[in-house]
Structures are given as structure tokens and as C-alpha cells.
RODO-2510 file (C-alpha; in nm, 4 decimals, decimal comma):
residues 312
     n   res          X          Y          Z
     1     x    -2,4420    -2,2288     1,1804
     2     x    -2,2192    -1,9058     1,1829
     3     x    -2,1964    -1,6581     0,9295
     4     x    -1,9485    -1,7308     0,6403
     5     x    -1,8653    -1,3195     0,6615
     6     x    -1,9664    -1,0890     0,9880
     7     x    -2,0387    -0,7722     0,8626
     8     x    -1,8487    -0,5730     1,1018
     9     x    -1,9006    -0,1846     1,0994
    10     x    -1,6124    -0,0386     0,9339
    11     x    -1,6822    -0,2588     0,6574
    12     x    -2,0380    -0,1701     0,5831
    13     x    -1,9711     0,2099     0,5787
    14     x    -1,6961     0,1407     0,3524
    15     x    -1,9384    -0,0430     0,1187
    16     x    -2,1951     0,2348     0,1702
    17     x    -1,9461     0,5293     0,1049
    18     x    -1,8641     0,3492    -0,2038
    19     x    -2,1979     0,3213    -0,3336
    20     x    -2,3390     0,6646    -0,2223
    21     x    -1,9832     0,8277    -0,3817
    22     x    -2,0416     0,6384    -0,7354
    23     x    -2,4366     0,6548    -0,7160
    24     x    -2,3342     1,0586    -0,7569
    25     x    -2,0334     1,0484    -1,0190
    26     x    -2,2817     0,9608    -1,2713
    27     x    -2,4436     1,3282    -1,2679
    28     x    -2,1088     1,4645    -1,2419
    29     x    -1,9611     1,3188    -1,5317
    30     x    -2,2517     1,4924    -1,7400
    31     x    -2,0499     1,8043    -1,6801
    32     x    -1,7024     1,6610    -1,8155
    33     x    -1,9048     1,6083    -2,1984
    34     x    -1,8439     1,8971    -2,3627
    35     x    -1,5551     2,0998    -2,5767
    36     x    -1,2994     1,8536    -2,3285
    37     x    -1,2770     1,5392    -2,5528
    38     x    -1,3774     1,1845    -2,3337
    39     x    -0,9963     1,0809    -2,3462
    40     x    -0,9034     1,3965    -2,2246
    41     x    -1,1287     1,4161    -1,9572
    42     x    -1,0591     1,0484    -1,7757
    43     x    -0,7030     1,1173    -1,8425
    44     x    -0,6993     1,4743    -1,6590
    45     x    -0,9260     1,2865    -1,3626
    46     x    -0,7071     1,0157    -1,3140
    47     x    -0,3821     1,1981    -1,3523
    48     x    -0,4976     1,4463    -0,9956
    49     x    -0,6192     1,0740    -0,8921
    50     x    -0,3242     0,9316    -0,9026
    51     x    -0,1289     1,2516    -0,7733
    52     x    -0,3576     1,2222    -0,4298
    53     x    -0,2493     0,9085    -0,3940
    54     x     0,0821     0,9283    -0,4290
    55     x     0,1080     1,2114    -0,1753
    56     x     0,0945     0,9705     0,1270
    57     x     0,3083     0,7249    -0,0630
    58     x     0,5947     0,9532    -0,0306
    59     x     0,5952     1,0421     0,3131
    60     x     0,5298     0,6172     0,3708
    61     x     0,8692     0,4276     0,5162
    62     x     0,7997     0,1349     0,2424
    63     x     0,9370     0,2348    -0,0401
    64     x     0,7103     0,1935    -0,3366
    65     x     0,9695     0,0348    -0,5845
    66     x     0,8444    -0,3067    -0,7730
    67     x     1,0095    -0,5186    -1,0037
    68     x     0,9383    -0,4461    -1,3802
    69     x     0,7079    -0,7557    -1,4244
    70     x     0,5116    -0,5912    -1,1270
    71     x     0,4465    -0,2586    -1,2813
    72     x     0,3550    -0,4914    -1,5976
    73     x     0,0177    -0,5726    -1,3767
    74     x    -0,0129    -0,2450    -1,2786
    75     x    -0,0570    -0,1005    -1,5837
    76     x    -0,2525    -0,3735    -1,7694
    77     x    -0,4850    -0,3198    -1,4220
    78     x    -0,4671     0,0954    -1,5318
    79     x    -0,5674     0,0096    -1,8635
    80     x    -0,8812    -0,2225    -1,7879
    81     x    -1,0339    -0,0198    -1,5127
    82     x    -0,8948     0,3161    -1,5817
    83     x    -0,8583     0,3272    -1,9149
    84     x    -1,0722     0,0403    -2,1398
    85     x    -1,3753     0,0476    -1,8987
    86     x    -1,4647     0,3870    -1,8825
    87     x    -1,3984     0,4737    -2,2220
    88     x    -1,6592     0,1872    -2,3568
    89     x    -1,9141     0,2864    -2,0639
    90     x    -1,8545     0,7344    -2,1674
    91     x    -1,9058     0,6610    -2,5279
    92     x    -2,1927     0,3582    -2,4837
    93     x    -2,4056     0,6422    -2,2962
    94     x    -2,3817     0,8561    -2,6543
    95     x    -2,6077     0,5307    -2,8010
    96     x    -2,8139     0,3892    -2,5622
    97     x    -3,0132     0,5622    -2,2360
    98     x    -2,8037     0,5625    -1,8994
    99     x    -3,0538     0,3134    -1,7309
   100     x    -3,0027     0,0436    -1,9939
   101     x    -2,6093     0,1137    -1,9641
   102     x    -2,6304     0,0999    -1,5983
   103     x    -2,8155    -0,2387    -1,6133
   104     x    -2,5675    -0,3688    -1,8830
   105     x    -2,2811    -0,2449    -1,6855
   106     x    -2,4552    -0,4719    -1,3183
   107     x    -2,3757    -0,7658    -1,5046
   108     x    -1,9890    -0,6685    -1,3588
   109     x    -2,0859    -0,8602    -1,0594
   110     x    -2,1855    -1,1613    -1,2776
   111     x    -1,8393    -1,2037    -1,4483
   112     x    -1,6587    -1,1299    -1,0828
   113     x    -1,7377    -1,4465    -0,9852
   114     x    -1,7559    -1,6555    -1,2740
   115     x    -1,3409    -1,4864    -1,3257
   116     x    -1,2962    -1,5485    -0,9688
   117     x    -1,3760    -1,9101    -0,9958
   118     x    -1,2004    -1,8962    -1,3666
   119     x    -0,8565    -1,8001    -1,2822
   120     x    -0,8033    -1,8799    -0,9475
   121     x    -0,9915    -2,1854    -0,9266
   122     x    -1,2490    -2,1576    -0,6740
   123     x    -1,5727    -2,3067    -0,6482
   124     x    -1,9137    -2,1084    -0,8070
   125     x    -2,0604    -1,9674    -0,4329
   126     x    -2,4681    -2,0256    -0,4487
   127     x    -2,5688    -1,7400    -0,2292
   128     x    -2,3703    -1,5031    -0,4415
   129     x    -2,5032    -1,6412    -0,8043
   130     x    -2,8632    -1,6515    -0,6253
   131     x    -2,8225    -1,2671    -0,5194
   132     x    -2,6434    -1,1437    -0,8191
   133     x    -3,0034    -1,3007    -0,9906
   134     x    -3,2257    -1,1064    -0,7370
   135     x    -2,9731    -0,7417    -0,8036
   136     x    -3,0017    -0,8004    -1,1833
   137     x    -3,3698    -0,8596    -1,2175
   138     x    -3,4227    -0,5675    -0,9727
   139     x    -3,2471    -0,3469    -1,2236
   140     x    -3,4395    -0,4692    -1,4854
   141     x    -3,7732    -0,3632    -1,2769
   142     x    -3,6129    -0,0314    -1,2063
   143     x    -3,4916     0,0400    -1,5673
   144     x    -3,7651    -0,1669    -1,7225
   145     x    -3,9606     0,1288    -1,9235
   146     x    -3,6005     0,2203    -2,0757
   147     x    -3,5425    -0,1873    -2,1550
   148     x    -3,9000    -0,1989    -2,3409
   149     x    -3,7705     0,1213    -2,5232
   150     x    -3,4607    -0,0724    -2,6234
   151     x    -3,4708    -0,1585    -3,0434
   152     x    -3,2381    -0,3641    -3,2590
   153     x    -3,1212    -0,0467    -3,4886
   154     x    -2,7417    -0,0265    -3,5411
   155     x    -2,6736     0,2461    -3,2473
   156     x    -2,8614     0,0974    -2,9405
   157     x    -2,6308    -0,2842    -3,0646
   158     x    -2,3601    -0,0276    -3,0810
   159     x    -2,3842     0,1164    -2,7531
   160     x    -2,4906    -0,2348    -2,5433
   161     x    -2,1690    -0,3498    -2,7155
   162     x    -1,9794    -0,1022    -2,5712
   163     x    -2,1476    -0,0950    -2,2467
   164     x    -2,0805    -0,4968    -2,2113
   165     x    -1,7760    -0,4839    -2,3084
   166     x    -1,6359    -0,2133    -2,0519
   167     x    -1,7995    -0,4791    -1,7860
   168     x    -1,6094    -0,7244    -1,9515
   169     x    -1,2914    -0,4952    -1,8836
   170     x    -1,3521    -0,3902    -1,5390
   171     x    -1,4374    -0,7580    -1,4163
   172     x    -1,0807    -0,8675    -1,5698
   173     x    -0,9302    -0,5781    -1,3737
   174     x    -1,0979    -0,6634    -1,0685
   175     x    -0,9672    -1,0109    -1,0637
   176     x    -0,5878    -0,7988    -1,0849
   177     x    -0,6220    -0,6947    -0,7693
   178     x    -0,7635    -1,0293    -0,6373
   179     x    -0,4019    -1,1301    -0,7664
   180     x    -0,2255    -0,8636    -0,5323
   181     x    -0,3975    -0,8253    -0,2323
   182     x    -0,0629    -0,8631    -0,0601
   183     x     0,0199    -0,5117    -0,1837
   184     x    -0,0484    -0,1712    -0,0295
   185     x    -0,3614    -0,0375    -0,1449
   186     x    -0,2327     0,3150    -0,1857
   187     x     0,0985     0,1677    -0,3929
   188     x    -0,1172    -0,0167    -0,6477
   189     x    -0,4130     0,2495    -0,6697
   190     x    -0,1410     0,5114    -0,7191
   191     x     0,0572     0,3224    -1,0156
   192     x    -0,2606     0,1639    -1,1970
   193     x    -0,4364     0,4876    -1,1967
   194     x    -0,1248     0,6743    -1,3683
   195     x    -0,0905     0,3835    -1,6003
   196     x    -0,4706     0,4469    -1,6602
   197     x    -0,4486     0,8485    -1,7339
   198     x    -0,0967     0,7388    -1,9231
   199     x    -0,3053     0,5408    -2,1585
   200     x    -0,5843     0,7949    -2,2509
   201     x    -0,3506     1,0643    -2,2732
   202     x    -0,1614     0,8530    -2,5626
   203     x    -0,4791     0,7582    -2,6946
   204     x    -0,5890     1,1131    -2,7482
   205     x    -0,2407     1,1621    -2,8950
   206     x    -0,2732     0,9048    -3,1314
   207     x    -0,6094     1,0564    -3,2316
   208     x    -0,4123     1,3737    -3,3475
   209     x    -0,6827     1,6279    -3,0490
   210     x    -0,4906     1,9776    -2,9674
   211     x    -0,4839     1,9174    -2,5378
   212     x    -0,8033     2,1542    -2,4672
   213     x    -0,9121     2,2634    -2,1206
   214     x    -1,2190     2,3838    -1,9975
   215     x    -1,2110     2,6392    -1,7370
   216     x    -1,5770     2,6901    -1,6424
   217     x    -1,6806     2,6224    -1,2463
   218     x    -1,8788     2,3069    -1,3700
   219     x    -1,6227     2,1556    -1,5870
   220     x    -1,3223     2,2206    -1,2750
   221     x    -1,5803     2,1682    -0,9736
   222     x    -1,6828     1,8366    -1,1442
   223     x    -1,3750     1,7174    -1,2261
   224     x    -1,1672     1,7894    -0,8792
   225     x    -1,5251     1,5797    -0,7607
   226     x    -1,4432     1,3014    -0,9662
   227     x    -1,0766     1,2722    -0,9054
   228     x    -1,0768     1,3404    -0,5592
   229     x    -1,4706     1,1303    -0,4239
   230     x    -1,4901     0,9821    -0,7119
   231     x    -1,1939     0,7896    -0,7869
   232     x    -0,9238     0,8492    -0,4723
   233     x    -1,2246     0,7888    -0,1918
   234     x    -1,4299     0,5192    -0,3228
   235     x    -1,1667     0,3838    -0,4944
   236     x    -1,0002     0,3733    -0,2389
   237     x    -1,3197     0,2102     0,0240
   238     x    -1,3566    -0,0135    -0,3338
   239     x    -1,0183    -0,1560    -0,3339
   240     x    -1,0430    -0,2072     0,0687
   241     x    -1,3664    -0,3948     0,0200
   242     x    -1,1924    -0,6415    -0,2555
   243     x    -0,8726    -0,7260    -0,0435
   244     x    -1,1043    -0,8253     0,2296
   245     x    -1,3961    -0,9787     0,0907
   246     x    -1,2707    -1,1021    -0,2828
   247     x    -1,3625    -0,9502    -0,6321
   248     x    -1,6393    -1,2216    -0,5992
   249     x    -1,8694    -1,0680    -0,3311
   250     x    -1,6821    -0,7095    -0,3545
   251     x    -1,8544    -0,6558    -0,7109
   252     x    -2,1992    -0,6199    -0,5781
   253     x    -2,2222    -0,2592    -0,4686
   254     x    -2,2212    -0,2058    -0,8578
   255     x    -2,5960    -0,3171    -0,8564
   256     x    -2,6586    -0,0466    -0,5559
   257     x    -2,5060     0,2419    -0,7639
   258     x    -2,7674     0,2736    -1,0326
   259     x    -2,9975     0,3223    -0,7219
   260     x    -2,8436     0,6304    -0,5921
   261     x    -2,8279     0,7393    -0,9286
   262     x    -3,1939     0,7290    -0,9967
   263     x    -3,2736     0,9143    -0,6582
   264     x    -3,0028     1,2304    -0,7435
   265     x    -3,1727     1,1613    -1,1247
   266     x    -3,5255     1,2573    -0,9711
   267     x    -3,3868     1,5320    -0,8161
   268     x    -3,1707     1,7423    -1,0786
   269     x    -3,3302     1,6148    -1,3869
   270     x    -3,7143     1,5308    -1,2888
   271     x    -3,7033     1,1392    -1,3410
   272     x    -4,0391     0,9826    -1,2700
   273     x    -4,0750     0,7091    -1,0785
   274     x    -4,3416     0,3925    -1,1259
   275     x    -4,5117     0,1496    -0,9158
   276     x    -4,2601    -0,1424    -1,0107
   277     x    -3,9692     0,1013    -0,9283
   278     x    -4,0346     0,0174    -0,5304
   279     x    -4,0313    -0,3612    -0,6506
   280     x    -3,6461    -0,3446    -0,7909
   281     x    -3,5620    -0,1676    -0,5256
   282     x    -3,6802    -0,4532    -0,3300
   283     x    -3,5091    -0,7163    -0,5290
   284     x    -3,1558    -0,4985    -0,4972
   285     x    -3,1942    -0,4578    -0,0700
   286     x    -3,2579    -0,8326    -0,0544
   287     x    -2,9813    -0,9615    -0,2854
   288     x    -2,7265    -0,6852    -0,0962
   289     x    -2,8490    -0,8346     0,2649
   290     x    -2,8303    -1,1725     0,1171
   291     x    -2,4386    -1,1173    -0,0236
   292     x    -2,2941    -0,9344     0,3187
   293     x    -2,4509    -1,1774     0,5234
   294     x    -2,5350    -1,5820     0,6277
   295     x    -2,3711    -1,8877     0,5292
   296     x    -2,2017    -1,8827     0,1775
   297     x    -2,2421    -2,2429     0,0337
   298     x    -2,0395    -2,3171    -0,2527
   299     x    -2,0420    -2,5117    -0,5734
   300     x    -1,7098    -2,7590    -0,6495
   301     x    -1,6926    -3,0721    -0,8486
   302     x    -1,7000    -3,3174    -0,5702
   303     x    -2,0885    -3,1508    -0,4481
   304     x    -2,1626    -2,8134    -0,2174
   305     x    -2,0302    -2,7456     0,0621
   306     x    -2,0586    -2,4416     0,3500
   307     x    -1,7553    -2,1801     0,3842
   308     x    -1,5855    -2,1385     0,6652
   309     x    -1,5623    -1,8491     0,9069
   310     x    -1,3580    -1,5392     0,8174
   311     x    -1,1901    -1,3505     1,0643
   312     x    -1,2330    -1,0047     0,9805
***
């Protein structure tokens, strides 16, 4: 039987760029947490994201102009993913370690498809529910000494409250741009992330902060790194990989990234690494080759059923 999905070349280094580029924004943003408030600081990224993107969109022939119920979506899409989500995930890692956030934050893959099939109506796929098991209980192996740590006081609830919700958020934004895949990536990258920036901005407004700026080399070196990789390039690749694939299947480099993370994480800040590390990791590459590849059987009412060939 063919393969639901061929996973041509282009495709899979977009997936990897993604992963590698995210894997490494989690060090970086260490360097955005200090005298620069978190609002500030997402607000500042995605404002010189949003600029980069709309640099091409000007010199475009398509004009970017939308109706006003269009830019409606595009900013409730800036203020899940760009604005919601990473404020929950910045001030979850202030309660709880950044492995247990990272696994609570994987689950994003399980509400893609369970919103998928929610709003658009499509049937549960097996292969993806059966993978998204494998990449979840590899993260558990992985993070598992950080998970035993994990106590009922007030501030670890706290911060796996947080981190679950900004999954919560990002999942509902990803199933935004299922809804316009039709559009121009760069158009509705360009407005959401603006809308996003917009938002924290107002929020740190409303919070009465003086607008502060650090000017060190780390603060500016970290932050051009996370507006330009980090948001414009595997955005970007991220966005790409949705249109084509769905916000079903195109959630699962999200279980890769804590991956990446925990190799740069053993290199700048001396993680240690345990026998049953090697096992998650083995649990995350077979759930990723079992997602981007072989016949995707899905779940309906009427029984189960194989998909049919995608032309890429």
C-alpha cells in the first residue's frame, strides 16, 4: 500500500530546521530574563519579527490588504501563539523546572489533533494518536528524574497550570492557520505576529512598567536571535510544514525540540545524562519516523479506514 504522505526532501529539512532552530531558543531566552520585563521582551522580539516579514511583503505584487473580519483572525491567531502562549510558558518556567514545562508543553501535539478533528470535523488518525503516545512517554523517560521531583505545593500546580494552559493556547492558534492555508504565509505571519507584540506591549501598559531596554551584547545578540531564527525562520519552515501537512501531523516536531534542548543543556549548563535518557530518545525517533511516514489509518464513526495519497 503507498504511503499516506512521501516525505520528500524539502520537507524534512524544513521540519529539521524547525526543530534544531527552537531546540536552541530555549537557552537563548535565558538571556531575555532580566531588568527587561517578560511582556517587554516577547513584545520587542516579535515587533523586529514581524518587521522581517513585512519587508518582502512590500516589494510582493499582491497586495496584502484583507477585509476587517480577516485581520479579526489574525490577531486572535497573534494573541494565542504570540501573545497568550508564550507568556504562560516564560512565567510557568519561574515555578516549575524547564524539563517538566517542556513535557507539559509536548502535549501541544495531543490537542492538534483532537482540535483538528474538533473543529473541522475530521476523523481521529491512529498512527498519529499511536505516535503522539510513543513522543510523550519518551519525554517522560527523558525528563523523568525532574517528573519524580515534581510535588503538589501551590507553585509547581501554579506553574503546570500555566505551562498547560499556553499548550492549550498555541494548539487553538494552530488550528487558525489550518483555517487559512489559502493565504500567503508571509501575509499572515507578518500581521499575527504584530497583533502578537501589539498585545504584550498593551499588556505591559496596562501593568503601569516604564518601557526599559537592555543594552548588553547578551540581552541584543539574544534577542535579534530570537526574532530573526527564532521566530521569522522557523516560523516561517513551521507555518510551511502546517499548510502542507495539517496542524494534526505538523505539531509533532514540538516533541523533538526538548531533545535539542537537552543536548545544547549538556553543553552550556553541564546537564547529566542517565541510562533511560537513550530510551526516550528512542521512543521520540520512532514516533517522529512513524508520523512522517506509512499509511495513516483513520478513526470515523462509520469504522477505520486508510488515507489516501497526497501529492506533495
Amino acid at each position: 500500500m503507498e504511503p499516506a504522505y512521501p516525505v520528500v526532501p524539502r520537507l524534512f529539512f524544513l521540519y529539521t530546521l524547525t526543530i534544531l532552530i527552537w531546540g536552541s531558543t530555549w537557552f537563548a531566552t535565558t538571556f531575555q530574563l532580566g531588568c527587561v520585563s517578560v511582556e517587554q521582551s516577547i513584545a520587542y522580539r516579535f515587533f523586529l519579527a514581524s518587521f522581517m516579514f513585512f519587508i518582502p511583503v512590500f516589494f510582493q505584487k499582491k497586495r496584502a490588504i484583507y477585509p476587517f473580519r480577516q485581520h479579526l483572525f489574525f490577531a486572535l491567531q497573534g494573541f494565542l501563539m504570540y501573545f497568550a502562549s508564550y507568556l504562560c510558558i516564560y512565567h510557568a518556567a519561574r515555578y516549575i523546572p524547564s524539563g517538566l514545562n517542556a513535557l507539559s508543553f509536548s502535549f501541544v501535539i495531543v490537542l492538534n489533533v483532537i482540535f483538528v478533528s474538533l473543529f473541522f470535523k475530521k476523523p481521529l488518525c491512529v498512527k498519529l494518536l499511536f505516535s503522539t503516545f510513543l513522543g510523550v512517554v519518551g519525554i517522560g523517560l527523558i525528563f523523568l528524574p525532574e517528573v519524580l521531583s515534581f510535588s503538589l505545593h501551590r507553585g509547581h500546580l501554579t506553574g503546570m497550570s500555566l505551562s498547560l494552559l499556553g499548550c492549550v493556547c498555541s494548539a487553538l492558534a494552530n488550528t487558525l492557520i489550518e483555517r487559512h492555508r489559502q493565504l500567503p504565509i508571509l501575509h499572515t505571519s507578518a500581521f499575527s505576529m504584530l497583533y502578537g507584540a501589539i498585545f504584550c506591549l498593551l499588556y505591559a501598559l496596562a501593568k503601569q512598567e516604564p518601557l526599559t531596554f537592555d543594552f548588553s551584547l547578551p540581552y541584543i545578540a539574544s534577542l535579534v536571535y530570537l526574532g530573526v531564527f527564532g521566530s521569522v525562520v522557523a516560523f516561517g519552515c513551521y507555518t510551511i510544514i502546517l499548510n502542507r501537512l495539517g496542524a494534526d501531523k505538523g505539531g509533532y516536531p514540538f516533541v523533538m525540540i526538548p531533545v535539542v534542548s537537552l543536548f545544547i543543556s549538556q553543553v552550556f549548563e553541564g546537564m547529566e545524562w542517565h541510562s533511560y535518557t537513550l530510551g526516550g530518545m528512542l521512543f521520540l525517533f520512532t514516533g517522529n519516523l512513524l508520523a512522517l511516514s506509512g499509511t495513516t489509518t483513520y478513526v470515523s464513526q462509520t469504522g477505520t479506514y486508510p488515507a489516501k495519497r497526497l501529492t506533495p
